[in-house]
C-alpha positions in Angstrom: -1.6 -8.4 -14.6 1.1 -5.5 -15.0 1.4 -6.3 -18.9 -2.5 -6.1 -18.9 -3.2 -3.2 -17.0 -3.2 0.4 -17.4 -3.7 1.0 -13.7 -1.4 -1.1 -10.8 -3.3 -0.4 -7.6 -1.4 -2.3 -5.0 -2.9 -3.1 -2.1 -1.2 -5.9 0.1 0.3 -6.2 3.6 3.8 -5.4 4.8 5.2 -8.8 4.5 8.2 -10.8 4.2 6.6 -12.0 1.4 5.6 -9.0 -0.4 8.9 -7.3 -0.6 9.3 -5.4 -3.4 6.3 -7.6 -4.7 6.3 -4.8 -7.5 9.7 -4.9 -9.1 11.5 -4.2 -12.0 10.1 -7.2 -14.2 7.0 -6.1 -13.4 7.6 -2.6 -13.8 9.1 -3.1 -17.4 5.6 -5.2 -18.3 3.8 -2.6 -17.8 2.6 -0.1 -20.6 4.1 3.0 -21.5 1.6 5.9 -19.8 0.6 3.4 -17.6 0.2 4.3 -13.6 0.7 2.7 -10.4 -0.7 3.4 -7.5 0.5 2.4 -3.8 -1.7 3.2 -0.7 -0.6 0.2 1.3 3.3 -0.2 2.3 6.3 1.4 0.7 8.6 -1.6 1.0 6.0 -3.4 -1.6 7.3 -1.6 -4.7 11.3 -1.8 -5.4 12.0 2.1 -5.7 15.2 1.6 -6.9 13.0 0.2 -9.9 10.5 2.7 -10.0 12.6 5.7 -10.1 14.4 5.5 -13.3 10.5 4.7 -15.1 9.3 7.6 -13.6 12.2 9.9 -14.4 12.2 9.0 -17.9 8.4 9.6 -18.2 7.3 6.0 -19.4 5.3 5.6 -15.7 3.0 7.8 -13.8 2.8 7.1 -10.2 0.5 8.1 -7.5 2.4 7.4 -4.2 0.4 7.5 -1.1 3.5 5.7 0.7 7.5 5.6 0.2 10.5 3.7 1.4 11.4 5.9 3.3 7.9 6.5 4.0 8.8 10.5 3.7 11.3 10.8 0.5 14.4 12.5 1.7 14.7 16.3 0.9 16.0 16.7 -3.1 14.1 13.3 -4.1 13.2 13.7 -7.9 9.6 12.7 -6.4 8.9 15.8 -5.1 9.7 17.3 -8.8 8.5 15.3 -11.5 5.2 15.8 -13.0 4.0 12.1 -13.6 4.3 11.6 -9.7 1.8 12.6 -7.1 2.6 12.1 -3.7 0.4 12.6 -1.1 0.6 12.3 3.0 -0.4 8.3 4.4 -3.0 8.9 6.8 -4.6 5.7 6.3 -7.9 6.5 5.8 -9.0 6.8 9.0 -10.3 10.0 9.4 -14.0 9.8 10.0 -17.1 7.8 11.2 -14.8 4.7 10.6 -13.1 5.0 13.4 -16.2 4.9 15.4 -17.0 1.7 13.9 -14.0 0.6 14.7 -13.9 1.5 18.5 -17.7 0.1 18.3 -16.6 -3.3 16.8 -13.1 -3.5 19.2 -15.9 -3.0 22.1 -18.4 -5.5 21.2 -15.4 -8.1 20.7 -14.1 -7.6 24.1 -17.7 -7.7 25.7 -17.9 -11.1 23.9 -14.6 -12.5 25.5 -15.9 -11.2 28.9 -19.3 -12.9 28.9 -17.3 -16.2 27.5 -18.9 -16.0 24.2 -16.4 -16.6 21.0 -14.8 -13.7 19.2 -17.8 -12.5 16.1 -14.5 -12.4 13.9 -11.5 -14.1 15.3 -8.0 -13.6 13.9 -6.4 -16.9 13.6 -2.8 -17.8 12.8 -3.5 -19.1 9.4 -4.2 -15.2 9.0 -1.5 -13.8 10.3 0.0 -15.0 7.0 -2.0 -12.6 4.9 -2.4 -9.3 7.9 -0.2 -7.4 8.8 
């Protein structure tokens, strides 16, 4: 997929698993000019990795999250002009949250009448959730 693509959206849980799922084989596959893009977990991408591809200019990045998830002060990040880093808030900052309250509601008036959960989390997904 890396090789393949000229945008890397990642978008996964903060897993054991998923540790630097984006690493440097992956980064190296990807094309020259070629951005990533991580709105999910810092720990998913390898920094370590990342950094020298963005420094020399072969990557653009648009960083939504960080390990640390605020770069310390003096990070070449803040600096480099194929990087965009911008605050994690999530995406909740709207009517969504409504729904969610509205949906968290509805659950638990479910469980108090007796009635099963509309959309039960089961242990076969806490695998894939985080």
């Amino acid at each position: 997929m890396c090789a393949r693509s000229r945008i890397v959206s990642v978008h996964a849980p903060e897993l054991p698993a998923t540790r630097h799922l984006i690493g440097a084989a992956q980064l190296a596959a990807m094309a020259d000019g070629a951005t990533l893009i991580n709105t999910s977990r810092g720990s998913l991408i390898d920094g370590d990795a990342l950094l020298p591809e963005l420094v020399s200019g072969r990557l653009n990045a648009v960083l939504d999250v960080t390990e640390p998830e605020v770069p310390p002060a003096g990070s070449p990040l803040y600096d480099l002009p194929n990087v965009l880093l911008t605050p994690h808030v999530a995406g909740s900052l709207g009517e969504e949250i409504h729904r969610l309250a509205d949906f968290a509601l509805d659950e638990v008036a479910r469980y108090a009448s007796g009635l099963p959960f509309a959309d039960p989390v089961t242990p076969q997904d806490l695998a894939r959730s985080a």
